[in-house]
DRENDO-1510 file (C-alpha; in Angstrom, 1 decimal, always signed):
<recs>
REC; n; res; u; v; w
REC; 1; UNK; +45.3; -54.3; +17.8 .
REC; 2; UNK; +47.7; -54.6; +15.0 .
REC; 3; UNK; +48.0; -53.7; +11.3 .
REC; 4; UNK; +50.2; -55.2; +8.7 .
REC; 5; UNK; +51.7; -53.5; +6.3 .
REC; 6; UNK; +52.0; -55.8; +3.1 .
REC; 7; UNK; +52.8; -55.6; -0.3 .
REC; 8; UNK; +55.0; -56.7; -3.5 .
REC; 9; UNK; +59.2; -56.6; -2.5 .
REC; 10; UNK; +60.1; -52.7; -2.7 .
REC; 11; UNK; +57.4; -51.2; -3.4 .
REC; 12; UNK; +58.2; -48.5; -0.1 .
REC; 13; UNK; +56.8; -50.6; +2.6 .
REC; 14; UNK; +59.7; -50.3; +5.1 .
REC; 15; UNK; +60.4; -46.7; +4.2 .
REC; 16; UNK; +56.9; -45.9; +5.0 .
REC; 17; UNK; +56.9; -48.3; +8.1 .
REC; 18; UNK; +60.0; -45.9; +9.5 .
REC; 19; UNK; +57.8; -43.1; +8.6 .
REC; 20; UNK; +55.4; -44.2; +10.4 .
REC; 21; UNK; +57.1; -45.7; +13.6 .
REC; 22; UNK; +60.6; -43.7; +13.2 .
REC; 23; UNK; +61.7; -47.3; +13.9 .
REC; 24; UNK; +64.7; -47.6; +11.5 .
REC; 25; UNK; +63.6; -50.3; +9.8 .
REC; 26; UNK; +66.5; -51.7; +7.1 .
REC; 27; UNK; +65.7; -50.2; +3.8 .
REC; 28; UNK; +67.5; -51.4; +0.9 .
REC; 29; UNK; +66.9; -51.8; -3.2 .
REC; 30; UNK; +66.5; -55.9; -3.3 .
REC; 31; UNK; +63.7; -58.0; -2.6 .
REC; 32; UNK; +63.4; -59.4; +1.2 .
REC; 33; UNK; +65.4; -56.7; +2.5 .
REC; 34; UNK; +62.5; -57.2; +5.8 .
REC; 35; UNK; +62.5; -60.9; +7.0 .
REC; 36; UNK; +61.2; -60.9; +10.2 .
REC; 37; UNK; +58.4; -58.4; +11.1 .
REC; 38; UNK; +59.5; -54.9; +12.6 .
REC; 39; UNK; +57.0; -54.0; +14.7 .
REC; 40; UNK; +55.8; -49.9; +16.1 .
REC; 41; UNK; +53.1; -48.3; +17.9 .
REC; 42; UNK; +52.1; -44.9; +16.5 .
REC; 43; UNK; +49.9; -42.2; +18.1 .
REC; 44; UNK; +46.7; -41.6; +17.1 .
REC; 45; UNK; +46.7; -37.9; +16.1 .
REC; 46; UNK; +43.6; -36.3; +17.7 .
REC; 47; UNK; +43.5; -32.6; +18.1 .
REC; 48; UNK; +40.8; -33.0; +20.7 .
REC; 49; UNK; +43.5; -34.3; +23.1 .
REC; 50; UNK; +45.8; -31.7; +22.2 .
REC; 51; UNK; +42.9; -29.1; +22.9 .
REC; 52; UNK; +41.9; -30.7; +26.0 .
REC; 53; UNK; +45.7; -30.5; +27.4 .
REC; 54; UNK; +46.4; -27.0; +26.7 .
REC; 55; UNK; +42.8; -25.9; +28.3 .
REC; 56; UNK; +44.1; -28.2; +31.5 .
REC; 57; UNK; +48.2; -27.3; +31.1 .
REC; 58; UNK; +47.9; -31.2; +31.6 .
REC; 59; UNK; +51.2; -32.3; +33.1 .
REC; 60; UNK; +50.6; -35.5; +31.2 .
REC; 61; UNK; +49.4; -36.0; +27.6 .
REC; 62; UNK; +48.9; -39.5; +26.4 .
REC; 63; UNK; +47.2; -40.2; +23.0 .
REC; 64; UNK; +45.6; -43.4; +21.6 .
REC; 65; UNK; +48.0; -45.9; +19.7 .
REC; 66; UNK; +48.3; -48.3; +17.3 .
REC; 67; UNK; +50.4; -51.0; +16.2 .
REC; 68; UNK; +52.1; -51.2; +13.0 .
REC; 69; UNK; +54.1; -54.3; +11.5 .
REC; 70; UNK; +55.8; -54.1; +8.7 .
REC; 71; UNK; +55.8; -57.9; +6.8 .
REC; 72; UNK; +58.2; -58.4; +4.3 .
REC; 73; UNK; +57.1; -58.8; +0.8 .
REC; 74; UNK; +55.2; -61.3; -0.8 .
REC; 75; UNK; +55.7; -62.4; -4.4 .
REC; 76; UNK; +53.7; -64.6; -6.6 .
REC; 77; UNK; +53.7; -68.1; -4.9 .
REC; 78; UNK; +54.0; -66.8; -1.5 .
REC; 79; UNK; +50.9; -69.1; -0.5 .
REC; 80; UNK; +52.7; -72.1; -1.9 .
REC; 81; UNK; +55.9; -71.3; -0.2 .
REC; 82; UNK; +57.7; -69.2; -2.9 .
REC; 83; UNK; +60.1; -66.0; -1.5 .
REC; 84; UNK; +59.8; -67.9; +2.2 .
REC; 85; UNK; +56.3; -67.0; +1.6 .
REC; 86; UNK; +54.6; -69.6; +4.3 .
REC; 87; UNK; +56.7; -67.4; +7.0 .
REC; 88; UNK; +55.1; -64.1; +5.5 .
REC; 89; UNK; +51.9; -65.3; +5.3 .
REC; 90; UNK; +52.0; -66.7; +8.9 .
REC; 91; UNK; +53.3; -62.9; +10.5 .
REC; 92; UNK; +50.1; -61.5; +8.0 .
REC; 93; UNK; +47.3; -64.2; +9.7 .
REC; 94; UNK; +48.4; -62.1; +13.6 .
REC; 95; UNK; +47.5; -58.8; +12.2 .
REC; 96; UNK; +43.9; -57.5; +12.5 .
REC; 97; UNK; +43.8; -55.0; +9.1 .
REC; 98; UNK; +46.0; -54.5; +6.6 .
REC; 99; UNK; +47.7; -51.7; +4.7 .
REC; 100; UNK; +48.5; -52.5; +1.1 .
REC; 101; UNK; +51.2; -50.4; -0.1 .
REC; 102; UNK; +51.2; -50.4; -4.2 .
REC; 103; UNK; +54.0; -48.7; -6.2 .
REC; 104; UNK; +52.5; -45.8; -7.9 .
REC; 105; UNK; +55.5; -44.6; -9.6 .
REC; 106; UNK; +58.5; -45.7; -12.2 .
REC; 107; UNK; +61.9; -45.9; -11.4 .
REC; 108; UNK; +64.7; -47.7; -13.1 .
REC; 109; UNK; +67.1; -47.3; -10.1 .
REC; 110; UNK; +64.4; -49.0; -7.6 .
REC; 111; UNK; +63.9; -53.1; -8.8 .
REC; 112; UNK; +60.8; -54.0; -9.3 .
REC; 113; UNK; +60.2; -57.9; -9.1 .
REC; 114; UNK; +57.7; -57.3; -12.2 .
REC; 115; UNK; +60.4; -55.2; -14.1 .
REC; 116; UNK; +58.0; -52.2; -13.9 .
REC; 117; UNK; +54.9; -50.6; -11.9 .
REC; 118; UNK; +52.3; -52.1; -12.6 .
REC; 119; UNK; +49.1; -51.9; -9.8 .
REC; 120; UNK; +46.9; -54.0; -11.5 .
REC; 121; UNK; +49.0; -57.0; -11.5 .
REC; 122; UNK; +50.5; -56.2; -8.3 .
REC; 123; UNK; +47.5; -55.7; -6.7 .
REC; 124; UNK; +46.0; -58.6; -8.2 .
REC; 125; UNK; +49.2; -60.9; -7.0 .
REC; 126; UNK; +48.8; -60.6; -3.6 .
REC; 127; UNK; +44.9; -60.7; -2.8 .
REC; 128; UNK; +45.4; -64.2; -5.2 .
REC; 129; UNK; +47.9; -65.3; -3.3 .
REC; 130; UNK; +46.2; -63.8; +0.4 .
REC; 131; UNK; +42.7; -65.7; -0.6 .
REC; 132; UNK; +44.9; -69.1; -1.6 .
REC; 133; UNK; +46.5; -68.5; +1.8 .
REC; 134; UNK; +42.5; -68.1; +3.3 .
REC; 135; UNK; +43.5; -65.1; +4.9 .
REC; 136; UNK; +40.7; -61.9; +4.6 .
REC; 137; UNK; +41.2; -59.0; +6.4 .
REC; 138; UNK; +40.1; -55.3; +5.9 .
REC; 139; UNK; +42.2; -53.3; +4.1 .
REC; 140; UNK; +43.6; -49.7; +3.3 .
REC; 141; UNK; +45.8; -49.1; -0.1 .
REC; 142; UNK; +48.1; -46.6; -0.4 .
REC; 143; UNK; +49.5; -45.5; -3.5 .
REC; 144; UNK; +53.2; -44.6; -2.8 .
REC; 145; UNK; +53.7; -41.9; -5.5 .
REC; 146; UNK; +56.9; -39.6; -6.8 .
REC; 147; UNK; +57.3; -36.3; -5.1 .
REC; 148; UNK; +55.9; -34.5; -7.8 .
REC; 149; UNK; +52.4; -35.9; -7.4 .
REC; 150; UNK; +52.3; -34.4; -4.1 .
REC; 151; UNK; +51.2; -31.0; -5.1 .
REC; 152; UNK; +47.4; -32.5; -6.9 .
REC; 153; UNK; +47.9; -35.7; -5.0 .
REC; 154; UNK; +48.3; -37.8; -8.0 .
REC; 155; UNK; +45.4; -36.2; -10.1 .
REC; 156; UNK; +47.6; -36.9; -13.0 .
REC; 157; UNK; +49.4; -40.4; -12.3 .
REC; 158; UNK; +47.8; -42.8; -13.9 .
REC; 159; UNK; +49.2; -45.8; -11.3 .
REC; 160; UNK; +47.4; -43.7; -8.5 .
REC; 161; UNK; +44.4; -43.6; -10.5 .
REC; 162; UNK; +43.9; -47.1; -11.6 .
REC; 163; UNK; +44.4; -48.0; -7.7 .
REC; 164; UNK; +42.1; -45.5; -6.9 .
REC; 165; UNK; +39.4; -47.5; -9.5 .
REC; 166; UNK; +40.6; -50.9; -7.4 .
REC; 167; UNK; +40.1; -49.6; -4.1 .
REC; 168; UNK; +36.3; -48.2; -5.2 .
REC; 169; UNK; +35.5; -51.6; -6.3 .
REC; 170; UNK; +36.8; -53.3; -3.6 .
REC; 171; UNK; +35.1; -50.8; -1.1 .
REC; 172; UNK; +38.1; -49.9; +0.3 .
REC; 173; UNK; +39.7; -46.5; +1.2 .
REC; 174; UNK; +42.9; -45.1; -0.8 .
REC; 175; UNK; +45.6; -42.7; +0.2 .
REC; 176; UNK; +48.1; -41.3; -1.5 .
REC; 177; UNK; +51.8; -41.0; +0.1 .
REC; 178; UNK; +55.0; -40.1; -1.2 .
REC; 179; UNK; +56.9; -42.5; +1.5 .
REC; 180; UNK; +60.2; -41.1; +0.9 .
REC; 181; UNK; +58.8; -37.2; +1.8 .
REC; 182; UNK; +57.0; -38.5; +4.5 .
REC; 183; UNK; +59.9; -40.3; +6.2 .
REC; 184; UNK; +62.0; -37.4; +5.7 .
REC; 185; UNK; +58.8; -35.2; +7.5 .
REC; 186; UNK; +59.2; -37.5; +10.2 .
REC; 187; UNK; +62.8; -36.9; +10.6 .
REC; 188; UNK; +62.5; -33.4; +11.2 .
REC; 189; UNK; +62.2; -32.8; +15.1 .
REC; 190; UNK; +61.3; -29.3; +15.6 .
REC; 191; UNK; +57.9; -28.1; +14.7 .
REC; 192; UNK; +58.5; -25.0; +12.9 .
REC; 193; UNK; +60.7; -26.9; +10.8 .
REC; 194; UNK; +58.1; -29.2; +10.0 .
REC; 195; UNK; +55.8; -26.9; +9.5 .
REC; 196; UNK; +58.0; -24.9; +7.0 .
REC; 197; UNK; +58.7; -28.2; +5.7 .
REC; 198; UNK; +54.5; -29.4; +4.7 .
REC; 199; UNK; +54.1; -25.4; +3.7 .
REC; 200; UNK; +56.5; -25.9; +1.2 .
REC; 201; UNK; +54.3; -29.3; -0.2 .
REC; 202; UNK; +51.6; -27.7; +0.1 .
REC; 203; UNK; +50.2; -30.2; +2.7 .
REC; 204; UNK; +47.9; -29.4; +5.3 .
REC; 205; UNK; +48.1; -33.0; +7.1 .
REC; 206; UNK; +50.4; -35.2; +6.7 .
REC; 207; UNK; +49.6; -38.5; +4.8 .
REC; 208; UNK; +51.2; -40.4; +7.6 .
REC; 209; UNK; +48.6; -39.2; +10.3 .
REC; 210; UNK; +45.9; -39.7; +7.5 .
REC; 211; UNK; +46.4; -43.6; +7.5 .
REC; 212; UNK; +47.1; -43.6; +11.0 .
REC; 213; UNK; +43.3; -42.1; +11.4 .
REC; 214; UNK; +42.4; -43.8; +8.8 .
REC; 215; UNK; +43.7; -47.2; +10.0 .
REC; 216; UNK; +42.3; -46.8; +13.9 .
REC; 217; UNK; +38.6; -46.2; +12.2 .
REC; 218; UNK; +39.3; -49.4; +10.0 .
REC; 219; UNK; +39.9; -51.3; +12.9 .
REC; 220; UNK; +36.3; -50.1; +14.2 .
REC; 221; UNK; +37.9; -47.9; +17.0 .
REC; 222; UNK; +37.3; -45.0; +19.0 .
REC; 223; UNK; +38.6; -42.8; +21.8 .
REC; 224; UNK; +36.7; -41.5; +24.7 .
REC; 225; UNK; +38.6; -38.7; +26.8 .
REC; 226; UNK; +39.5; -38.5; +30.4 .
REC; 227; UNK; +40.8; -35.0; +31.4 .
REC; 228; UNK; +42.2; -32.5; +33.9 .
REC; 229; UNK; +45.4; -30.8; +35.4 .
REC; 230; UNK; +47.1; -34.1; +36.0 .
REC; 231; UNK; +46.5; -35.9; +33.2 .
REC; 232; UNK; +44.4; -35.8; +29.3 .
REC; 233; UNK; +44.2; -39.4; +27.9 .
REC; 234; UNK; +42.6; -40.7; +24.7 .
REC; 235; UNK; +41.3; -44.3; +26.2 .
REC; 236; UNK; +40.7; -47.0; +23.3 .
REC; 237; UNK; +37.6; -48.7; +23.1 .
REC; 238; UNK; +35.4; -50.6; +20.2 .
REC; 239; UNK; +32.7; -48.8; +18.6 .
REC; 240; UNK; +29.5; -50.1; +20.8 .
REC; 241; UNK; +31.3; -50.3; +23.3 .
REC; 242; UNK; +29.2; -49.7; +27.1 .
REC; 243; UNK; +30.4; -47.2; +29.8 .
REC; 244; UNK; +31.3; -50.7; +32.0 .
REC; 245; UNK; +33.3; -51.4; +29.2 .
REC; 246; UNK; +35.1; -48.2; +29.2 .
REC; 247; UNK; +35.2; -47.9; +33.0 .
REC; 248; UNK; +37.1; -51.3; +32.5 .
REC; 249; UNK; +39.5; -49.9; +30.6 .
REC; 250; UNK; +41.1; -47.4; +33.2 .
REC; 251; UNK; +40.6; -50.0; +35.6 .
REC; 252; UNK; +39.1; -52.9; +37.0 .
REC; 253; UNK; +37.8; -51.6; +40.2 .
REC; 254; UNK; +36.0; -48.7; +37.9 .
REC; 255; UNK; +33.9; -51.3; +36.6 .
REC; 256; UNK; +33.5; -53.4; +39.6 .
REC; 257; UNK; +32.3; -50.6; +41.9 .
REC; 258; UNK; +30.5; -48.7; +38.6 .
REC; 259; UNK; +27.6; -46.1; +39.5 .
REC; 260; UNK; +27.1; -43.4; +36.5 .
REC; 261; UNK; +29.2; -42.1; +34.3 .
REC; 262; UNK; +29.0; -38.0; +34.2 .
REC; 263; UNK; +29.2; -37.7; +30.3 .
REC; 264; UNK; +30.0; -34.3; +27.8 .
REC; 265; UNK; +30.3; -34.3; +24.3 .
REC; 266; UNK; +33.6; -32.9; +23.3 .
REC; 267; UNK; +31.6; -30.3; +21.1 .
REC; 268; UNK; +29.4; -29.3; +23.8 .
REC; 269; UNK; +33.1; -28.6; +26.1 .
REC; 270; UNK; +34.0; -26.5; +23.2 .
REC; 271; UNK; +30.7; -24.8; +22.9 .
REC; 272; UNK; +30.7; -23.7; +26.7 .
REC; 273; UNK; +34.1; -23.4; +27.2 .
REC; 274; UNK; +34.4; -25.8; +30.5 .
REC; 275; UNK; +32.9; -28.6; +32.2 .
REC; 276; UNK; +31.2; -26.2; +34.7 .
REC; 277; UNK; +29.6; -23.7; +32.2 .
REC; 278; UNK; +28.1; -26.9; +29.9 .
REC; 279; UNK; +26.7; -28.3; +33.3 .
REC; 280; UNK; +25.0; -25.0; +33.9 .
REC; 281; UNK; +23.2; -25.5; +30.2 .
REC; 282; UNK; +22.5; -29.0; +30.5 .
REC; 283; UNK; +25.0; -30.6; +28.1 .
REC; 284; UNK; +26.3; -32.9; +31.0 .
REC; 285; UNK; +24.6; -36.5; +31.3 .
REC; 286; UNK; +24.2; -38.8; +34.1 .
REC; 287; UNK; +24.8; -42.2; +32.2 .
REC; 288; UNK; +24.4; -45.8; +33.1 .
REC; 289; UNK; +26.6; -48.6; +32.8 .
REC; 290; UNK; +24.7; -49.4; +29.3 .
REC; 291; UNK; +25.1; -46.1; +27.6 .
REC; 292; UNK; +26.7; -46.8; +24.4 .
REC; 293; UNK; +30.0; -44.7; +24.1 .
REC; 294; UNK; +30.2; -42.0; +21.7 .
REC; 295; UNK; +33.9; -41.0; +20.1 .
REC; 296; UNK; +34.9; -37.8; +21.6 .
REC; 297; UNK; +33.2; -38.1; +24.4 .
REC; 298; UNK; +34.4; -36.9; +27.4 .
REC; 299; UNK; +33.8; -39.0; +30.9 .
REC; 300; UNK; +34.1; -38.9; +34.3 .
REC; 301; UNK; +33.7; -42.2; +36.4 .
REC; 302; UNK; +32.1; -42.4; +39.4 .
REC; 303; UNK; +32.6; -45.8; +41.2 .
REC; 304; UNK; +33.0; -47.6; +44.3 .
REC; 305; UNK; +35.8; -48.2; +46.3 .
</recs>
C-alpha cells in the first residue's frame, strides 16, 4: 500500500520525503524541482517488535513497512493540465492515502508560488483541483513549521492553527513537523546522538514516526506478531482481517493446510512475562480460521503439511 505525499511546489515535500525514506530526493528552491515520483518504504516503528526481539535475542528483526511517494507539486490548474499537472495527477490516482504537506511558516529566501504562506488558499487549491481531477482519497495534513515552533508544537503559529481548524473540519488528522529538523534527525546514525539530538528539542518521538504510525492506521492497517529466537516479524494485515487471512500472509501452505491458530495478546505476554507462564493463566487461545485478528496480537500457526 502506498501514500502520496502532495502539496503546493516547495512547500517541504521532498525534504520531508528524504526524511522519511533517507532516499535523497533532489531538493531545490523552484517549483517542479520532483518530476517523476521518488518512491521509499519506511518501517513501521512498533516498540512491541523491538520488545519482542530483545526478550528472544532474535537473530532477525523485521518490522512492518510502508510506501511513501513523493509527487511533485501541483499548482492551480493542475487538473486542466497547468505545471504538467495531468502527469501529477495521474502518479496521485496509484496512491492509496495521501499526506498533504502545507507550508506553515514564512520565508522570503524559500518561493512560494502564492508569494506568501497562506494554508487556506493552499489548502483550498489542491482539494479544488483533486475533486476537478475526481480523485478522493483519505488524507493526513502536516503543517511544516519553523524550528522554533518545535518547542509548543506550533501553539503560537497561527498557519499551524488555521490548518489545524481545516483538518477538524475535514475529519482529518494534523501533525506538526519541522521537515528540515527532522531530515537532519534522520541523518544522524548513531543513537545516542539522536537521542542527545530530540533531548535538545524537547521531543519525545519524532514527528517522522508519528505520520508513519499515523499513516499505517489511515490506511486501516495492523500488525500481528510472529516471534522467537530465529526471527520477530510485524506481519501486515487489514483490520478484519481472519486468521486464514493472516496464515496466508506467511504463506500459502499456512492457509492451505490451516488448523488453529494458538493466539496471546501482546499485553497478556507482557503481563506473564512469556508464552509459557500466560499459557499456565489461561491468556493463550485456540482460534479458528474465522477469528478476527486483533493488532498486537501474537500468533503461532499450526497447519498442515
Amino acid at each position: 500500500m502506498k501514500i502520496g505525499i502532495v502539496g503546493l511546489p516547495n512547500v517541504g515535500k521532498s525534504t520531508l520525503f528524504n526524511a522519511i525514506t533517507k532516499a535523497g530526493a533532489e531538493v531545490a528552491n523552484y517549483p517542479f524541482c520532483t518530476i517523476e515520483p521518488n518512491i521509499g518504504i519506511v518501517p513501521v516503528p512498533d516498540p512491541r517488535v523491538d520488545f519482542l526481539a530483545e526478550h528472544y535475542h532474535a537473530k532477525s528483526v523485521i518490522h512492518s513497512t510502508v510506501k511513501f511517494v513523493d509527487i511533485a507539486g501541483l499548482v492551480k490548474g493542475a487538473s486542466q493540465g497547468e505545471g504538467l499537472g495531468n502527469k501529477f495527477l495521474s502518479h496521485i490516482r496509484e496512491v492509496d492515502a495521501i499526506v498533504h504537506v502545507v507550508r506553515a511558516f514564512d520565508d522570503p529566501n524559500v518561493t512560494h508560488v502564492a508569494g506568501g504562506a497562506n494554508p487556506e488558499n493552499d489548502i483550498d487549491t489542491i482539494k479544488l483541483e483533486l475533486e476537478y481531477a475526481g480523485i478522493d482519497k483519505p488524507v493526513i495534513y502536516v503543517a511544516n513549521y519553523n524550528e522554533s515552533d518545535i518547542a509548543d508544537d506550533g501553539a503560537n503559529n497561527p498557519h499551524f492553527q488555521k490548518i489545524k481548524a481545516i483538518a477538524a473540519a475535514d475529519h482529518a488528522q494534523v501533525i506538526g513537523i519541522c521537515a528540515q529538523v527532522e531530515n537532519e534527525l534522520a541523518a544522524l546514525q548513531n543513537d545516542e546522538e539522536r537521542a542527545e539530538f530530540m533531548q535538545m528539542y524537547g521531543l519525545k518521538q519524532s514527528g517522522l514516526d508519528r505520520l508513519v504510525v499515523a499513516g499505517y492506521g489511515l490506511l486501516g492497517l495492523i500488525s500481528y506478531l510472529t516471534a522467537g529466537e530465529p526471527e520477530v516479524r510485524a506481519w501486515t494485515i487489514k483490520k478484519g482481517d481472519t486468521a486464514l487471512i493472516a496464515a496466508g500472509k506467511i504463506h500459502t501452505d499456512f492457509m492451505r493446510g490451516f488448523i488453529k491458530a494458538e493466539v496471546v495478546s501482546y499485553d497478556d505476554f507482557v503481563k506473564y512475562g512469556d508464552l509459557l507462564n500466560a499459557k499456565e493463566h489461561g491468556r493463550v487461545r485456540q482460534e479458528g480460521r474465522d477469528y478476527i485478528v486483533q493488532d498486537g496480537d501474537i500468533i503461532h500457526f499450526k497447519f498442515n503439511v
